[in-house]
TORDO-12031 format. One record per residue: residue in one letter; x, y, z of N, C-alpha, C, CB in turn; residue number from 1; chain. Coordinates in steps of 0.05 Angstrom, whole numbers. Glycine has a CB too. Example, Ala and Ser with C-alpha at 12.3 -4.5 7.8 and 13.67 -1.06 7.14 Angstrom:
# TORDO-12031
+----+--------+--------+--------+--------+--------+--------+--------+--------+--------+--------+--------+--------+-----+----+
| aa |    npx |    npy |    npz |   capx |   capy |   capz |    cpx |    cpy |    cpz |   cbpx |   cbpy |   cbpz |   i | ch |
+----+--------+--------+--------+--------+--------+--------+--------+--------+--------+--------+--------+--------+-----+----+
|  A |    264 |   -114 |    156 |    246 |    -90 |    156 |    264 |    -66 |    156 |    226 |    -89 |    181 |   1 |  A |
|  S |    257 |    -45 |    142 |    273 |    -21 |    143 |    258 |      1 |    157 |    282 |    -12 |    114 |   2 |  A |
+----+--------+--------+--------+--------+--------+--------+--------+--------+--------+--------+--------+--------+-----+----+
This chain:
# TORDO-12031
+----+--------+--------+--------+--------+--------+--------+--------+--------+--------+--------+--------+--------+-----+----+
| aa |    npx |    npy |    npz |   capx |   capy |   capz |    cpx |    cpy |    cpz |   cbpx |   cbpy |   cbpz |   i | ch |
+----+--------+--------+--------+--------+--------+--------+--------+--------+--------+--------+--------+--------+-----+----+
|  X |   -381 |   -141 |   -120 |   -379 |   -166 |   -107 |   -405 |   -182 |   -110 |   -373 |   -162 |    -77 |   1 |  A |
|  X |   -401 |   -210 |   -115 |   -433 |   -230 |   -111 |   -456 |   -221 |    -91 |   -425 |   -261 |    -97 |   2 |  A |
|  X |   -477 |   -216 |    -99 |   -505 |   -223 |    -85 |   -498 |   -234 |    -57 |   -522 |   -248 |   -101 |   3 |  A |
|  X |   -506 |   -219 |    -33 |   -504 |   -217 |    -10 |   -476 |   -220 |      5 |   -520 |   -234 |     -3 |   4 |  A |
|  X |   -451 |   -217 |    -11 |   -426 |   -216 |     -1 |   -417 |   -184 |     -2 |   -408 |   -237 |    -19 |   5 |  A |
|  X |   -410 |   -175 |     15 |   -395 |   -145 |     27 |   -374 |   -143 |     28 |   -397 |   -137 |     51 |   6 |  A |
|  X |   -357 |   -125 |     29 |   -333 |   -119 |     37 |   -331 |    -93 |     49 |   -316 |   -122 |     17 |   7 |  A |
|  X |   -316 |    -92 |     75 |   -314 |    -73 |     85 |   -302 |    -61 |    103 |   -325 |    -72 |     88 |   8 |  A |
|  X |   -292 |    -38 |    111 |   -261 |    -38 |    136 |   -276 |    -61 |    159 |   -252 |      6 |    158 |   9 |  A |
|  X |   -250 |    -65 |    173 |   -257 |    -77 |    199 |   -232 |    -78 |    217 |   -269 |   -105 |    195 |  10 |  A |
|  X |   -244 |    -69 |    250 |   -219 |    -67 |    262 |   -231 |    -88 |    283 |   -206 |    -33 |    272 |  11 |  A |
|  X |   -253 |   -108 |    285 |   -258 |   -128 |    294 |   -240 |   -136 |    306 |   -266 |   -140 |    281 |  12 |  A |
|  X |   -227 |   -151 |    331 |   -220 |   -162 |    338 |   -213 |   -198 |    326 |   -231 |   -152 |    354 |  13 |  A |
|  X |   -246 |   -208 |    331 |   -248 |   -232 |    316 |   -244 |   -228 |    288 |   -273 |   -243 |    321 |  14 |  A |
|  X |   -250 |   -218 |    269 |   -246 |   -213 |    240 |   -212 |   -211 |    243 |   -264 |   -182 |    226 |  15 |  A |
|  X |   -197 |   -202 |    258 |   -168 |   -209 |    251 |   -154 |   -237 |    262 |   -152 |   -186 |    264 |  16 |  A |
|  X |   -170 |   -253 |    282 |   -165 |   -273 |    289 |   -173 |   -288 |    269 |   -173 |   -277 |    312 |  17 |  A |
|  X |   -201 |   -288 |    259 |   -208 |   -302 |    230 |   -186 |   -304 |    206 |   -232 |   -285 |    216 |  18 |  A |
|  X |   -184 |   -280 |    205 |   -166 |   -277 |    180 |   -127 |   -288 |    188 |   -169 |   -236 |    170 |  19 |  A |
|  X |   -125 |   -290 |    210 |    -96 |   -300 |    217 |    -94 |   -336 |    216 |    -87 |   -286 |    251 |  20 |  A |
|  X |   -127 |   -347 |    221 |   -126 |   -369 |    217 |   -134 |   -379 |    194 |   -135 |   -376 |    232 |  21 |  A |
|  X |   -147 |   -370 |    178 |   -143 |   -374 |    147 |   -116 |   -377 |    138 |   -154 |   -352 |    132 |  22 |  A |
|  X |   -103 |   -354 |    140 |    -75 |   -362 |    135 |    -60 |   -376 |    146 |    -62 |   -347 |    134 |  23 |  A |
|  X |    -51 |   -376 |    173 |    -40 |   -404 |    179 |    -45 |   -432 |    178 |    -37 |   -405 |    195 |  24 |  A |
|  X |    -71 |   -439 |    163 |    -78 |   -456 |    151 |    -77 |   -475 |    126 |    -90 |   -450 |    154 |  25 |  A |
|  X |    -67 |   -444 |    106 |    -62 |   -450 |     73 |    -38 |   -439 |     60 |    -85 |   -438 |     54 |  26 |  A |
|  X |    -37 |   -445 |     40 |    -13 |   -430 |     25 |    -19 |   -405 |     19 |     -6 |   -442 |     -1 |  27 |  A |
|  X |      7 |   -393 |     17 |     32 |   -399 |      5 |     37 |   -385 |     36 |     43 |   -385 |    -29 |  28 |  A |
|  X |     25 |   -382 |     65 |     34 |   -383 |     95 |     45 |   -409 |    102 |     10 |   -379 |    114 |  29 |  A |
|  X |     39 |   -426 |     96 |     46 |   -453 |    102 |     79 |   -464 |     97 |     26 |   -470 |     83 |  30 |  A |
|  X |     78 |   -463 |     62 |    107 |   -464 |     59 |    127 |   -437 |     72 |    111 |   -465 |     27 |  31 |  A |
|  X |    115 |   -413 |     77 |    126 |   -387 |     79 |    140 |   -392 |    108 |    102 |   -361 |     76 |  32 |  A |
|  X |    124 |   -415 |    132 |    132 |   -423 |    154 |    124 |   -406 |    169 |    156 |   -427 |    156 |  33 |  A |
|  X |     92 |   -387 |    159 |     78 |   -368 |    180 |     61 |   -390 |    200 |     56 |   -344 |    163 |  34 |  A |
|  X |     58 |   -381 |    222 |     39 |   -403 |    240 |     31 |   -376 |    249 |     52 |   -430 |    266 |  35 |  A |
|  X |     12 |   -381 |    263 |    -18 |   -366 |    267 |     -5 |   -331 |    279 |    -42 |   -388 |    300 |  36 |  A |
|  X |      9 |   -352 |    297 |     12 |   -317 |    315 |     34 |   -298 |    288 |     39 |   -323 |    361 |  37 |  A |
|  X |     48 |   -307 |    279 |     53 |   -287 |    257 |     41 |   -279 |    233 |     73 |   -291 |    250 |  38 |  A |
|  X |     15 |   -292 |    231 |      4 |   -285 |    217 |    -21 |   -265 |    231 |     -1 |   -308 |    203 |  39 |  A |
|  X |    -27 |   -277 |    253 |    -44 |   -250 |    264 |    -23 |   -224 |    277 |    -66 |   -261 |    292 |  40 |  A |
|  X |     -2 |   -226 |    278 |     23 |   -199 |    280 |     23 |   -191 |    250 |     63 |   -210 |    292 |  41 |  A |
|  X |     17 |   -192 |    223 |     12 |   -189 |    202 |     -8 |   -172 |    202 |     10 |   -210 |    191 |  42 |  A |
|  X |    -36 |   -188 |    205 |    -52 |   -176 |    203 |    -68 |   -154 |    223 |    -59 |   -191 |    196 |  43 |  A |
|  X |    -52 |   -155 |    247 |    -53 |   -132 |    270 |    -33 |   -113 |    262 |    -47 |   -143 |    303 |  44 |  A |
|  X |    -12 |   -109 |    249 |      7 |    -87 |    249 |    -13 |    -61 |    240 |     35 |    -95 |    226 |  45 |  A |
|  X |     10 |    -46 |    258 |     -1 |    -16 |    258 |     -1 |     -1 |    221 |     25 |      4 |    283 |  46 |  A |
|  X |    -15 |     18 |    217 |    -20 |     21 |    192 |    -23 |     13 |    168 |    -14 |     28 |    189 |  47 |  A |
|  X |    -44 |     -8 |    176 |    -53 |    -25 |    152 |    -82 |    -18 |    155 |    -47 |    -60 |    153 |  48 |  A |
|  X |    -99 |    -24 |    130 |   -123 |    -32 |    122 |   -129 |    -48 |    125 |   -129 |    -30 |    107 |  49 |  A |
|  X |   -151 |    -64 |    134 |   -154 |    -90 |    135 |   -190 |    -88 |    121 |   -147 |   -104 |    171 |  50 |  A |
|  X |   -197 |   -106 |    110 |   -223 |   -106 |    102 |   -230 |   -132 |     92 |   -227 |    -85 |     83 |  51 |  A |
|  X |   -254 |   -140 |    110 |   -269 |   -171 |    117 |   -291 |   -171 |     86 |   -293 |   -171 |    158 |  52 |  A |
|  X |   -293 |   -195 |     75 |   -312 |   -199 |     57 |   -331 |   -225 |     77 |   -297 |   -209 |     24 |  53 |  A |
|  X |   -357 |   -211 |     70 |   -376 |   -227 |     98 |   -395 |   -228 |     79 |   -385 |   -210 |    132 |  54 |  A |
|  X |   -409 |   -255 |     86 |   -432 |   -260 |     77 |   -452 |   -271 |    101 |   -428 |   -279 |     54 |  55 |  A |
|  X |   -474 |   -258 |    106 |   -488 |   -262 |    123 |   -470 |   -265 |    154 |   -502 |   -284 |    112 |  56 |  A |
|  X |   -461 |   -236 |    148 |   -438 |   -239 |    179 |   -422 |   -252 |    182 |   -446 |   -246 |    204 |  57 |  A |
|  X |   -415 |   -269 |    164 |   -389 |   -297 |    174 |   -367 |   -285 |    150 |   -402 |   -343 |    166 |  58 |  A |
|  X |   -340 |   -282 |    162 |   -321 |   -274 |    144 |   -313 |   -307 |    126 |   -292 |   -258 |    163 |  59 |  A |
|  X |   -306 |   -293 |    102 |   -302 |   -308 |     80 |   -275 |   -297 |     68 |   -327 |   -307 |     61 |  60 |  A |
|  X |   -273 |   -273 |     73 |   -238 |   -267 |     57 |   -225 |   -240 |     70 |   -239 |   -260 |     15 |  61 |  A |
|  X |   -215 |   -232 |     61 |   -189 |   -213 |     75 |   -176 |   -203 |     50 |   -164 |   -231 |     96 |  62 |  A |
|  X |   -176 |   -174 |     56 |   -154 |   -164 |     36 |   -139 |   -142 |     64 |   -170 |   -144 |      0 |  63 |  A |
|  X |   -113 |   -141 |     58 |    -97 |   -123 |     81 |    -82 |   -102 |     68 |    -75 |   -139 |    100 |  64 |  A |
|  X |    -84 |    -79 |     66 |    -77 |    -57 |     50 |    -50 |    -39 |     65 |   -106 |    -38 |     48 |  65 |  A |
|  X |    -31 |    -40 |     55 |    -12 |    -11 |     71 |     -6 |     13 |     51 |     25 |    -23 |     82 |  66 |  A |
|  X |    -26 |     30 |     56 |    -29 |     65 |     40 |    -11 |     84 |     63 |    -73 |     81 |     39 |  67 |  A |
|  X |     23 |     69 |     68 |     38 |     97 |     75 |     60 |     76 |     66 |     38 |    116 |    110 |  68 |  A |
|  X |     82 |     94 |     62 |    114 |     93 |     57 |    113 |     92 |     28 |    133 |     66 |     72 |  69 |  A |
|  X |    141 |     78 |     12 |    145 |     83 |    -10 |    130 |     63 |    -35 |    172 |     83 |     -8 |  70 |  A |
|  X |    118 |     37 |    -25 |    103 |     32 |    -41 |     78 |     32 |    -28 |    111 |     10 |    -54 |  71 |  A |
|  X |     64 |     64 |    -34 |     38 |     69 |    -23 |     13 |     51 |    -41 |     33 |    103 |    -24 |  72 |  A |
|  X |      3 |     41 |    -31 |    -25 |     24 |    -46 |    -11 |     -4 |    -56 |    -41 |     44 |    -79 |  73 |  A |
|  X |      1 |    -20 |    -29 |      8 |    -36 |    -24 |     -6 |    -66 |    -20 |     18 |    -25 |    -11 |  74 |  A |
|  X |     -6 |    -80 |    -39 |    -31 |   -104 |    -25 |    -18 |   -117 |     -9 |    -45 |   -129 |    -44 |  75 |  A |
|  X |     -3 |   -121 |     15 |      3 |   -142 |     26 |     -6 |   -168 |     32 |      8 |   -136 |     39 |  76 |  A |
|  X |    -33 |   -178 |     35 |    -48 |   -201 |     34 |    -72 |   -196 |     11 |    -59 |   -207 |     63 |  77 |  A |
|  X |    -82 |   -223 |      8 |   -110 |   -229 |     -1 |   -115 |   -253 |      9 |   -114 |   -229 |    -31 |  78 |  A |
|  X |   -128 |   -262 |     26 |   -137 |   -293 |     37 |   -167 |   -294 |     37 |   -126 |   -301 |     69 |  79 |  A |
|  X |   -173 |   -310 |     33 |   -193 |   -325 |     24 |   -194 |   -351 |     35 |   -192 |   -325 |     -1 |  80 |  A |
|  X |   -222 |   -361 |     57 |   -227 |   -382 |     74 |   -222 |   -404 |     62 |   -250 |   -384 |     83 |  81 |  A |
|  X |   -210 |   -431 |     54 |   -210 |   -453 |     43 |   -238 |   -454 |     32 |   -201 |   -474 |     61 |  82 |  A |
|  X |   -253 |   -462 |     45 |   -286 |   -470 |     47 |   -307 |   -447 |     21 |   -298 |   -461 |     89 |  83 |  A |
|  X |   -292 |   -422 |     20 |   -301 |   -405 |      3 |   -287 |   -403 |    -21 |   -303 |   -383 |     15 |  84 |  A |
|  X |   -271 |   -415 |    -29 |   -247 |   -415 |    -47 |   -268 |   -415 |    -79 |   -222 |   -448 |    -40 |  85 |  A |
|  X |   -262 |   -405 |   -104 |   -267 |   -414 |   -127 |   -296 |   -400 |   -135 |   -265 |   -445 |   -125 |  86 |  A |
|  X |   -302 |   -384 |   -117 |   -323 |   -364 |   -113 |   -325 |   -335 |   -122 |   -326 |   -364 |    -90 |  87 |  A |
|  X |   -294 |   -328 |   -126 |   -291 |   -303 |   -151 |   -289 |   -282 |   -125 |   -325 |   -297 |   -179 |  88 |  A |
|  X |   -288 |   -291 |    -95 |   -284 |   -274 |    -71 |   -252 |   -262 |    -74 |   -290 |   -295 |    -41 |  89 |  A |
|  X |   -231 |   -283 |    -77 |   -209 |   -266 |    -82 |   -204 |   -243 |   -104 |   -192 |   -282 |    -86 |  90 |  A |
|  X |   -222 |   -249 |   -121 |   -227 |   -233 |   -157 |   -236 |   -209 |   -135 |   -259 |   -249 |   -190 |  91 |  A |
|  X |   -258 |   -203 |   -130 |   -273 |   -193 |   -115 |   -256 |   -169 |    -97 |   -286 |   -216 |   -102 |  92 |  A |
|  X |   -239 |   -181 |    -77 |   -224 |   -164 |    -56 |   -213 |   -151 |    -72 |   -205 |   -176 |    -36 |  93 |  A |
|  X |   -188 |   -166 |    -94 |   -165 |   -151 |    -98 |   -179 |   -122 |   -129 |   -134 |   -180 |   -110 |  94 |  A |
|  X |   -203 |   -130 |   -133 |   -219 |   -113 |   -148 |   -222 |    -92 |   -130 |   -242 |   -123 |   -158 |  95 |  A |
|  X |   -240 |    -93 |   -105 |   -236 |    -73 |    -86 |   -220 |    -53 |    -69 |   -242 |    -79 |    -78 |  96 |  A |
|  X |   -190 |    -76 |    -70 |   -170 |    -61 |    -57 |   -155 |    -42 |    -84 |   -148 |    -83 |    -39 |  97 |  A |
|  X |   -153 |    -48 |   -104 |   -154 |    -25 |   -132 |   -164 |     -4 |   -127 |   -171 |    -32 |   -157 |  98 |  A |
|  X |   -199 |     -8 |   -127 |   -207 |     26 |   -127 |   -206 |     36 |   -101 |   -239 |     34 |   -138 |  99 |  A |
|  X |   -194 |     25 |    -72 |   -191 |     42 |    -51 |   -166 |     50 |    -60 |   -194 |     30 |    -22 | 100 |  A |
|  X |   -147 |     42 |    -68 |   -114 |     44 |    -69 |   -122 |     68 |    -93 |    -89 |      9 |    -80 | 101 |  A |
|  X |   -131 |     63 |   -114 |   -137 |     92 |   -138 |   -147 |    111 |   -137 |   -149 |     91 |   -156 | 102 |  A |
|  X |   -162 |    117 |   -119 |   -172 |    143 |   -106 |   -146 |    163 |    -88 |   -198 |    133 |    -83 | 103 |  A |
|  X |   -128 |    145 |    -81 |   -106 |    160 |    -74 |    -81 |    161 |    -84 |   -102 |    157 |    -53 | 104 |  A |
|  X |    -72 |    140 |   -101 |    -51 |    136 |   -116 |    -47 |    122 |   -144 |    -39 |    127 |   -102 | 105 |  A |
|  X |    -31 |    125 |   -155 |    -40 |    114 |   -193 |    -20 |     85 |   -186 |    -22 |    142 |   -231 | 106 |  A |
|  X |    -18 |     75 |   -181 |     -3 |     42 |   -177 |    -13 |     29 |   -142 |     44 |     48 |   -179 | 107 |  A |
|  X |    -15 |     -1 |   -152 |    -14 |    -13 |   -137 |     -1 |    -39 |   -137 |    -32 |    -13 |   -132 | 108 |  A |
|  X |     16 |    -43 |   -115 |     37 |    -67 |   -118 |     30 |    -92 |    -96 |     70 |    -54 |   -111 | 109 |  A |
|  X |     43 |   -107 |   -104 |     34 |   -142 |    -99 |     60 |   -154 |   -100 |     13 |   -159 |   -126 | 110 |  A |
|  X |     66 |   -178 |    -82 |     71 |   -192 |    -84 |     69 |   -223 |    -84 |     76 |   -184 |    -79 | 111 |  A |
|  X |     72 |   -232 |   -104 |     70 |   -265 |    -98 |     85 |   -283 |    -96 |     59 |   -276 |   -109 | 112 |  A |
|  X |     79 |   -303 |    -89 |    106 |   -327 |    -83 |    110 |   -340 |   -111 |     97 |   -356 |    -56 | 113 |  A |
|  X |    129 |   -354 |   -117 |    140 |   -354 |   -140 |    129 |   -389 |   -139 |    177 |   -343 |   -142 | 114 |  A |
|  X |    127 |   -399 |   -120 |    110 |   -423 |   -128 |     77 |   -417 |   -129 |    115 |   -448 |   -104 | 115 |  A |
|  X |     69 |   -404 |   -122 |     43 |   -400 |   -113 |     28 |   -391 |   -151 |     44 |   -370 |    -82 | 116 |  A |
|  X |     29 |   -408 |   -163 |     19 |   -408 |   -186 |    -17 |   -398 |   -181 |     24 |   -439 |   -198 | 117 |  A |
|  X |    -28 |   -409 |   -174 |    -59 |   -393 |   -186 |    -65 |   -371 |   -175 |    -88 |   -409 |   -182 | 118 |  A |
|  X |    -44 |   -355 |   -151 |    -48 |   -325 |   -152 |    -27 |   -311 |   -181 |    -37 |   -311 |   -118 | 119 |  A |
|  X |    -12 |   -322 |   -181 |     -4 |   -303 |   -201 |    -20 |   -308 |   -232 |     30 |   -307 |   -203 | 120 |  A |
|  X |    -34 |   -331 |   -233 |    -49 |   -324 |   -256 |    -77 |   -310 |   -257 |    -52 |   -347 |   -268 | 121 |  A |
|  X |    -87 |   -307 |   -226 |   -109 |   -280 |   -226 |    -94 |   -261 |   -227 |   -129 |   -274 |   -201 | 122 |  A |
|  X |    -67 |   -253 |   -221 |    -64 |   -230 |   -222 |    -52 |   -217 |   -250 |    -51 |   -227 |   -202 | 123 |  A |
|  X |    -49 |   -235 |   -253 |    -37 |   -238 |   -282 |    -58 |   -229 |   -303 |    -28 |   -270 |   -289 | 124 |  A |
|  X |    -88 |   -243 |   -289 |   -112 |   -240 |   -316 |   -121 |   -211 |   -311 |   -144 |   -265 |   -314 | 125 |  A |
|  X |   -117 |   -203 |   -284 |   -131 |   -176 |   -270 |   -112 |   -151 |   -280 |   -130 |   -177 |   -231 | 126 |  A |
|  X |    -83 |   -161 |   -298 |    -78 |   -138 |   -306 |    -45 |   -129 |   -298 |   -101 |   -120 |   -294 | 127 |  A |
|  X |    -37 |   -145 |   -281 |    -10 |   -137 |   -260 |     12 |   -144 |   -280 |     -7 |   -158 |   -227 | 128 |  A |
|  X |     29 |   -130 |   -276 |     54 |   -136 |   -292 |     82 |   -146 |   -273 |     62 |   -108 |   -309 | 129 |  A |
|  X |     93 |   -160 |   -277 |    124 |   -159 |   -271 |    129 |   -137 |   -254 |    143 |   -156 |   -296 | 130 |  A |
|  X |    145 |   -129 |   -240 |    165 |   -112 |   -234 |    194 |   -119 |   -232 |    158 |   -102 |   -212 | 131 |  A |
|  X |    196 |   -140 |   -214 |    220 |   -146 |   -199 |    206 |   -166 |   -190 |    235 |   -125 |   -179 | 132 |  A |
|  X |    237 |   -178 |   -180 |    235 |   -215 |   -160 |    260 |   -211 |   -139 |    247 |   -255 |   -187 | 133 |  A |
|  X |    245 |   -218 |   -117 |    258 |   -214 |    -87 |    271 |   -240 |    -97 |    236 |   -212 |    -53 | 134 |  A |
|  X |    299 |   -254 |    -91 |    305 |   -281 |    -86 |    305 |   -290 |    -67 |    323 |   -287 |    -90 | 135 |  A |
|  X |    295 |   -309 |    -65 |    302 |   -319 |    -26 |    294 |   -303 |     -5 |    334 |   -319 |    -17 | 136 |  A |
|  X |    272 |   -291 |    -18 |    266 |   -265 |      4 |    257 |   -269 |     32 |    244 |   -247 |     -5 | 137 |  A |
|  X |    236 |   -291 |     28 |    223 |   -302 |     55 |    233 |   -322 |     62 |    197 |   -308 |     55 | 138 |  A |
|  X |    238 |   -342 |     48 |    243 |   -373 |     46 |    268 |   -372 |     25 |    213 |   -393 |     34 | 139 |  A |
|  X |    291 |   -394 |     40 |    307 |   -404 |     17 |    304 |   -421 |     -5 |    321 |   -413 |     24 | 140 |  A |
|  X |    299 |   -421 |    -38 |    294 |   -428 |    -54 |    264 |   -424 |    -67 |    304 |   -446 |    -51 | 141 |  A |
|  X |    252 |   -397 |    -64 |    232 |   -383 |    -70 |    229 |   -356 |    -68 |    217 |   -391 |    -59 | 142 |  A |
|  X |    221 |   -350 |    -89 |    234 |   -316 |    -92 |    196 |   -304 |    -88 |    258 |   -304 |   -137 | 143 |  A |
|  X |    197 |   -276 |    -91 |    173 |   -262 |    -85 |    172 |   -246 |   -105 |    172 |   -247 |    -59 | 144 |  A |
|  X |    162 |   -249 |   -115 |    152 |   -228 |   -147 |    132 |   -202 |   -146 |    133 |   -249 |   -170 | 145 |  A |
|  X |    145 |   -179 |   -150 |    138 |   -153 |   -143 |    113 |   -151 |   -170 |    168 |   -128 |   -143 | 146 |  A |
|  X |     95 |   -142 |   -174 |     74 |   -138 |   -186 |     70 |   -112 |   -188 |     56 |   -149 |   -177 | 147 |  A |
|  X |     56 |   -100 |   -206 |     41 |    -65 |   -198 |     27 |    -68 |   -219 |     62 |    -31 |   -197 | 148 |  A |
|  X |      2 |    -53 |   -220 |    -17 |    -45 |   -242 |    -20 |     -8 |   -234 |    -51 |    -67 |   -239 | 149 |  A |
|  X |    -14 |      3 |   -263 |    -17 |     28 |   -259 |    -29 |     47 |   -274 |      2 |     35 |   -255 | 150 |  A |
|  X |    -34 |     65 |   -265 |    -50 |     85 |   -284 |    -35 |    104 |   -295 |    -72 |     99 |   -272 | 151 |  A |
|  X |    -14 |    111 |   -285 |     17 |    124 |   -289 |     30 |    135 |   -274 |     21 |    141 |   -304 | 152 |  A |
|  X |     44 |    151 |   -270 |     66 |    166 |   -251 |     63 |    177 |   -231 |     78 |    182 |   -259 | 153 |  A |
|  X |     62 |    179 |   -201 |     52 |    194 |   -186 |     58 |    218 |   -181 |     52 |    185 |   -172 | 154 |  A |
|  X |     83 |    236 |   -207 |     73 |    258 |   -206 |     54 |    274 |   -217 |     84 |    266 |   -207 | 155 |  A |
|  X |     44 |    283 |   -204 |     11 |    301 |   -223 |    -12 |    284 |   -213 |      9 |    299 |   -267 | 156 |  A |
|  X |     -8 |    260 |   -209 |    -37 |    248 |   -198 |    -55 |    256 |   -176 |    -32 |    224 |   -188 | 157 |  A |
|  X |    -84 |    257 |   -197 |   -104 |    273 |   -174 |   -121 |    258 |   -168 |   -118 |    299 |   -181 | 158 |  A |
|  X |   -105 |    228 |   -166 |   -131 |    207 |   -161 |   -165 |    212 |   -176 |   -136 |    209 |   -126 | 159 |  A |
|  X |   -173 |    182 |   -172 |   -203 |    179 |   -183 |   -223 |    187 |   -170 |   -211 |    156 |   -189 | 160 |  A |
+----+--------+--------+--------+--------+--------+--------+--------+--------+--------+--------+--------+--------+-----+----+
């Protein structure tokens, strides 16, 4: 990560209020029709990862991790403050949530919104492939595009 920016667990209180108002602020929450309190029920649900990117103590991004059920090493978010945007902080998280997710499992999966063009072209440059497309999954007339980058099969995997 950049010169004086961190990333790191956090079960902060405020760091999840931060990060629920980032998102109910921007896309692809906005069109998705998340407003705050379901976005902080997002980012409070039970068995997730949550991990704050802070610079000089003030959160700047969010990545939210779910490592149980069937797609284990799960990204469910990456947000990133408006105000910090274009700063290589989202590059940054979803780089980090990789090698936590690869130490315990060889794939990690993503989804993105099917309008939401400049995540799918970081994720796209970071390596992610296709899987599948939810239709209409969240919203009517926008589908959710399943992603994974992998190292191979999770049988035999003895993690990194």
């Amino acid at each position: 990560m950049k010169h004086g920016i961190n990333i790191r667990l956090t079960k902060d209180a405020a760091d999840f209020r931060a990060c629920a108002k980032f998102m109910a602020a921007t896309d692809p929450w906005l069109t998705l029709g998340r407003d705050y309190k379901a976005c902080l029920r997002a980012v409070t649900a039970p068995a997730r990862e949550v991990y704050a990117a802070k610079e000089a103590g003030r959160a700047l991004g969010f990545v939210i991790l779910q490592m149980t059920g069937t797609f284990r090493g799960y990204i469910q978010t990456v947000c990133v403050a408006p105000e910090a945007r274009g700063r290589g902080i989202g590059t940054g998280l979803v780089r980090f949530a990789e090698e936590r997710i690869f130490k315990d499992v060889p794939n990690v999966f993503i989804c993105v919104s099917s309008f939401n063009r400049g995540a799918q072209r970081l994720y796209r440059r970071l390596g992610y492939k296709k899987t599948g497309k939810l239709k209409d999954f969240i919203v009517k007339g926008s589908d959710e595009i399943l992603l994974r980058k992998t190292l191979g099969p999770i049988a035999g995997y003895r993690g990194k």
